[in-house]
Structure formats: C-alpha cells, structure tokens
C-alpha positions in Angstrom: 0.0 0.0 0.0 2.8 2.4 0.7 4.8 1.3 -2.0 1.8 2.2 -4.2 1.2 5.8 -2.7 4.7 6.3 -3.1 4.7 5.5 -7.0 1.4 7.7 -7.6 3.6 10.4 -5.5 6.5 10.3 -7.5 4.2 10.1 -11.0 2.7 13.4 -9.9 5.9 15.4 -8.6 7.3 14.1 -12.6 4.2 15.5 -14.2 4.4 19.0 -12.2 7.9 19.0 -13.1 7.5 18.4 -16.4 4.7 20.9 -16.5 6.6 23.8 -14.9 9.5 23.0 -17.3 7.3 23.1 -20.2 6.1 26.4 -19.3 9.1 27.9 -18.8 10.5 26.4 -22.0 7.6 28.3 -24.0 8.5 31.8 -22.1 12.1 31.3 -23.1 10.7 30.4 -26.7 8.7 33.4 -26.8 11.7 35.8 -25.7 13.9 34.3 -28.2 11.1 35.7 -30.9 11.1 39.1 -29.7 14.8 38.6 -29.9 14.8 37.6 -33.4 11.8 39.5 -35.2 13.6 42.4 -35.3 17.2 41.2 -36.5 18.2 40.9 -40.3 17.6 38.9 -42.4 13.6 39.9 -42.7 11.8 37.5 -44.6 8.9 39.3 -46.0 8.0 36.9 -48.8 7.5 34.1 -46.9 5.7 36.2 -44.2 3.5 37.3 -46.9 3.2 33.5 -48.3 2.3 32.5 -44.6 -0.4 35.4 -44.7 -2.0 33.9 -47.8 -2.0 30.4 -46.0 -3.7 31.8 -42.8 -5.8 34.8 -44.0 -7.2 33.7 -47.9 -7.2 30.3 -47.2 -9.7 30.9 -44.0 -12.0 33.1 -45.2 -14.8 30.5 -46.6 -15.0 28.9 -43.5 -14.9 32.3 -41.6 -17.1 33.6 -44.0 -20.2 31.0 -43.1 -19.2 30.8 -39.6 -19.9 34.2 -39.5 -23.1 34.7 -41.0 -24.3 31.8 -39.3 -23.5 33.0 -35.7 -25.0 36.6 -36.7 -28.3 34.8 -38.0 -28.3 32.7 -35.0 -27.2 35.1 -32.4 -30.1 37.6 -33.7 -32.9 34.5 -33.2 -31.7 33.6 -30.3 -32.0 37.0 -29.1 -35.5 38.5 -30.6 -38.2 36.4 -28.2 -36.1 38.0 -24.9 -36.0 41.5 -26.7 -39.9 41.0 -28.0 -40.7 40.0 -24.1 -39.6 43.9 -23.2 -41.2 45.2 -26.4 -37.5 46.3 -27.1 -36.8 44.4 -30.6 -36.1 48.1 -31.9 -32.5 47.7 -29.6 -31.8 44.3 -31.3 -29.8 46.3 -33.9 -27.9 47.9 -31.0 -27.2 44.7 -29.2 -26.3 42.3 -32.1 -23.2 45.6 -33.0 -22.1 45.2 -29.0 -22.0 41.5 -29.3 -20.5 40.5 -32.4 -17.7 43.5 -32.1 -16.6 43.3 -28.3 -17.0 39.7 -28.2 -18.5 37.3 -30.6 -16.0 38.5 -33.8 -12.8 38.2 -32.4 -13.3 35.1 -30.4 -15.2 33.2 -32.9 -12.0 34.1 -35.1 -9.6 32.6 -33.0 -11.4 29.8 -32.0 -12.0 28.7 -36.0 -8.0 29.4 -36.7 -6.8 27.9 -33.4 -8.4 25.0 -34.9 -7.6 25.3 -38.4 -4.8 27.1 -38.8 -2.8 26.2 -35.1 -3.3 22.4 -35.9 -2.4 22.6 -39.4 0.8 24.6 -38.5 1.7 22.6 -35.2 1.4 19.5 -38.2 3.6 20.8 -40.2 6.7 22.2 -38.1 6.3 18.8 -36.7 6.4 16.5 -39.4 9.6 19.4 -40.5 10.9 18.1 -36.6 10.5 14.7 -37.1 12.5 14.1 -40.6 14.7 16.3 -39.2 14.2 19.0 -41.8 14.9 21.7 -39.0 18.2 19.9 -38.8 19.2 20.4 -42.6 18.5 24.3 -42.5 20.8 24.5 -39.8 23.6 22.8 -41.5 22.6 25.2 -44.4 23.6 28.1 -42.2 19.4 29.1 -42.1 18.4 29.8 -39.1 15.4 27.8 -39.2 13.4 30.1 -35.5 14.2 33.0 -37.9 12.3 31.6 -41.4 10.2 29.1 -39.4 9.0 30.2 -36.5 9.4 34.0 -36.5 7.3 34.7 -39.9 4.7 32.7 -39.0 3.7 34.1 -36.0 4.8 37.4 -37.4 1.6 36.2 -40.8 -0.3 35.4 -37.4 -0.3 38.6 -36.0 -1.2 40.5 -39.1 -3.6 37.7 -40.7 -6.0 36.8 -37.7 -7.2 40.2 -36.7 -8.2 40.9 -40.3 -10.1 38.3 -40.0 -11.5 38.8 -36.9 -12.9 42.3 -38.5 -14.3 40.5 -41.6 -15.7 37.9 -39.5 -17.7 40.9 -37.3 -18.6 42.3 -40.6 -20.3 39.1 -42.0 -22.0 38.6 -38.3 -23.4 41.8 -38.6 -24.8 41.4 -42.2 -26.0 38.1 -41.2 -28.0 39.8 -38.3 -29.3 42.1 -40.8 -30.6 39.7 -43.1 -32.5 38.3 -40.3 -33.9 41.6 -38.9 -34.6 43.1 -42.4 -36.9 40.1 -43.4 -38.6 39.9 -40.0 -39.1 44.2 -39.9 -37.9 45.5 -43.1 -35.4 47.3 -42.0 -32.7 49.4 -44.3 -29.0 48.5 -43.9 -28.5 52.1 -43.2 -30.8 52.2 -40.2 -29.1 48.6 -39.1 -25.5 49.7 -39.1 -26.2 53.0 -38.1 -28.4 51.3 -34.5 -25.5 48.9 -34.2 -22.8 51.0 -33.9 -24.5 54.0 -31.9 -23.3 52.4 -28.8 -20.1 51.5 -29.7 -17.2 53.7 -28.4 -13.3 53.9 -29.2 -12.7 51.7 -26.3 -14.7 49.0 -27.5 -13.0 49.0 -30.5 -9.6 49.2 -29.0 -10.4 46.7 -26.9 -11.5 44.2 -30.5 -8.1 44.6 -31.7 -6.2 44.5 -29.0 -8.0 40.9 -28.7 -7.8 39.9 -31.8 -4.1 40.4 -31.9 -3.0 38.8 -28.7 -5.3 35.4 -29.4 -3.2 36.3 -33.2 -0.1 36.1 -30.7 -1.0 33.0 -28.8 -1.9 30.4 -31.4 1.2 31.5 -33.6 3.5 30.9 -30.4 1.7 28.0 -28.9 1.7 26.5 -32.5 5.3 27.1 -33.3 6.2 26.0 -30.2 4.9 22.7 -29.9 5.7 22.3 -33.7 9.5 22.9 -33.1 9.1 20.4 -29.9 7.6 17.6 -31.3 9.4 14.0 -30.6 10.3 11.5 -32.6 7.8 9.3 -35.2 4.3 10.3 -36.5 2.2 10.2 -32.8 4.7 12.9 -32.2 3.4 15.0 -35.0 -0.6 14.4 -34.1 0.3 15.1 -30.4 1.5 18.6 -31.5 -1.3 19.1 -33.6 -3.6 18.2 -30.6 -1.6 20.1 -27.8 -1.5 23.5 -30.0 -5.6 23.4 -30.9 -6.4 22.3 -27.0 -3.8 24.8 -25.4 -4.6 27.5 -27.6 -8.1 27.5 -26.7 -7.9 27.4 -22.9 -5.5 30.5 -23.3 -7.6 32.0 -25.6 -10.5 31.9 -23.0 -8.3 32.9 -20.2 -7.1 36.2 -22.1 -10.4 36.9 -22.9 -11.5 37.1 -19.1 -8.5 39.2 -18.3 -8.9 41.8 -21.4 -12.5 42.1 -20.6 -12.0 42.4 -16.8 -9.0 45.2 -17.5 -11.4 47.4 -19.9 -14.2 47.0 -17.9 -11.7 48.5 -14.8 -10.8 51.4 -17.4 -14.0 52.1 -18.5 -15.1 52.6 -14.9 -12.5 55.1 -14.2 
C-alpha cells in the first residue's frame, strides 16, 4: 500500500515538473522571438506566403461561420428582446456583441483550430525528418524563417479576419432583422454601432491580436518540440488546438475584466 502511494507520489511530482519545465520552456521560446523579429535577415515573402496560408485560405470557412453565428445570435435573441417590447435595440445589441466579443473570439477559435493544428502539423512533421536539422547545417536559421514569420503572418492575418468575421456577423444579423421588420442597412448599421465607443474598439483589436499572438507561439512552439515518429506529430497538432483554446479563453476574461476597470475610471 505504501509502495503504491509512493509511486502515484513520485508520478505526480514528474508530471508537475514536467509541466513547470514546459512552461518555462515556452517563455524562453517566446523571448527568443522578440529577440529575433527584429534582426536581419527579414523574410517578408515568406511572411507574406504565410499570410496567404492563414488569411485567404480561411476566409470561406470564416465567412459561413460568420453569417451563421449573426443569424443565429439575432434569433436567439429576438423572443427575450420582444418579451420587453425592445426588438427596436436588437440592432444595438447584435453591434455590442458580435464586435466586443463574438467577432474576435469566434475568429480565434476557428483558426486555433484550423490554422494552429495545421501549423503545429507541419513544423512537426519538419521536426520529425529532421528537416529543421538540414536548414541549420545550411547556415538558415530555421526560428528566424520558421517560427518568426509565422507568427509574425499570425499577428497580421488573424485580426483581419477577426474584423471581416464581425462584418459578415453583422450582415448576417441584418438579413435576419430586415426580413422579419424590413429594416434598411443604413438604419441597421447605423443602430448597431450608436453604442459603440473607441474603447470597444480598442479593446477588438487589441484581442484579436493577442489570441493572433497565442496560437502562432503555442503553435510554433509545440511544432518545433515535437518528438520523434508520426504520434509525435498528431500530439503537436492536438496540444496546439487544446492549449490554444484554454489560453484564448483565459485572455479573454482578463482583457474584458482590464477594460471594464478602465472604462469605470
């Protein structure tokens, strides 16, 4: 019996261990990129080729998430308005939604699992056959042309996105409302950003580009730290979708907590 608690014991000091390590492995990971982004050599076309990968390449499938959560979002929330006799704020409420909250998370969600996984694949499988390897010996640094442009095409791509996403939730809200009420896309836009202020706004962005952030270093970083043989490569593909989104959600509590401090003050 002792012998057992002992072994669960020692199991669970490894696993905290090798927790704690891995965190601070992904901080010293995430240094060594602010290190590097702004050093020469500056790879801007394959930055721009990794922005073609994650922005064009996402957009049908932002495109019809979006519409689909505006139409959906704006269903959901006519019998509560129409309880009030309030439906006339719905345009109001669907602009609050969809651009503090709904567009940019939404966003990050669908490329966390889209483009993380697909990018944790492939610096992975680059790990694995020991690609990485060969662009060293080819005196390329392989963080610089790897890791540092794609999370650099991150950055840029995924809060782009985030704002078209908003904008197609929106028009998909209007769609719903104009066929229900009739109402000009004018009236809509103009009702569903009344109540938005530069602070809201700030707040989107500033969002959209730290999830940006997260899934390109989460991503990178379980790519470039992928062992040996194939279950190597689907474990980073895992890790970086399931990490992602936990951090995703966590920065999103913090961000909205901090704005709603500043906008108190």
């Amino acid at each position: 019996m002792l012998g057992k608690f002992a072994v669960k014991k020692y199991l669970f000091s490894k696993g905290i261990d090798e927790y704690l390590t891995d965190v601070y492995n992904a901080y010293r990971f995430a240094l060594q990129f602010f290190k590097e982004v702004f050093k020469p050599p500056f790879h801007f076309r394959e930055v721009i080729n990794q922005c073609y990968e994650i922005g064009l390449k996402s957009l049908p499938l932002i495109t019809l998430t979006g519409f689909i959560v505006g139409v959906v979002f704006t269903k959901q929330s006519r019998p509560s308005l129409e309880d009030f006799g309030a439906t006339s704020w719905l345009p109001s409420l669907m602009g609050i939604a969809i651009v503090k909250a709904l567009g940019p998370l939404v966003t990050a969600l669908i490329c966390a699992g889209k483009v993380g996984s697909g990018m944790g694949a492939e610096l992975g499988s680059m790990k694995v056959t020991e690609q990485i390897e060969a662009m060293e010996v080819s005196a390329i640094n392989p963080f610089k042309y790897l890791a540092v442009t794609r999370i650099v095409a991150a950055s840029i791509a995924i809060p782009l996105l985030s704002f078209y996403c908003s904008f197609i939730a929106l028009l998909g809200s209007f769609v719903n409302v104009h066929n229900l009420e009739a109402t000009s896309f004018v009236t809509f836009f103009h009702n569903g950003f009344a109540t938005i202020k530069f602070l809201d706004v700030f707040t989107s962005v500033f969002k959209s580009i730290v999830f940006a952030f997260t899934i390109g270093i989460i991503a990178c970083y379980k790519g470039f730290n992928a062992t040996r043989g194939t279950r190597g490569v689907g474990n980073a593909a895992n890790e970086t979708v399931v990490l992602a989104m936990f951090m995703i959600f966590i920065e999103e509590l913090v961000i909205v907590q901090v704005s709603n401090w500043i906008r108190y003050f």
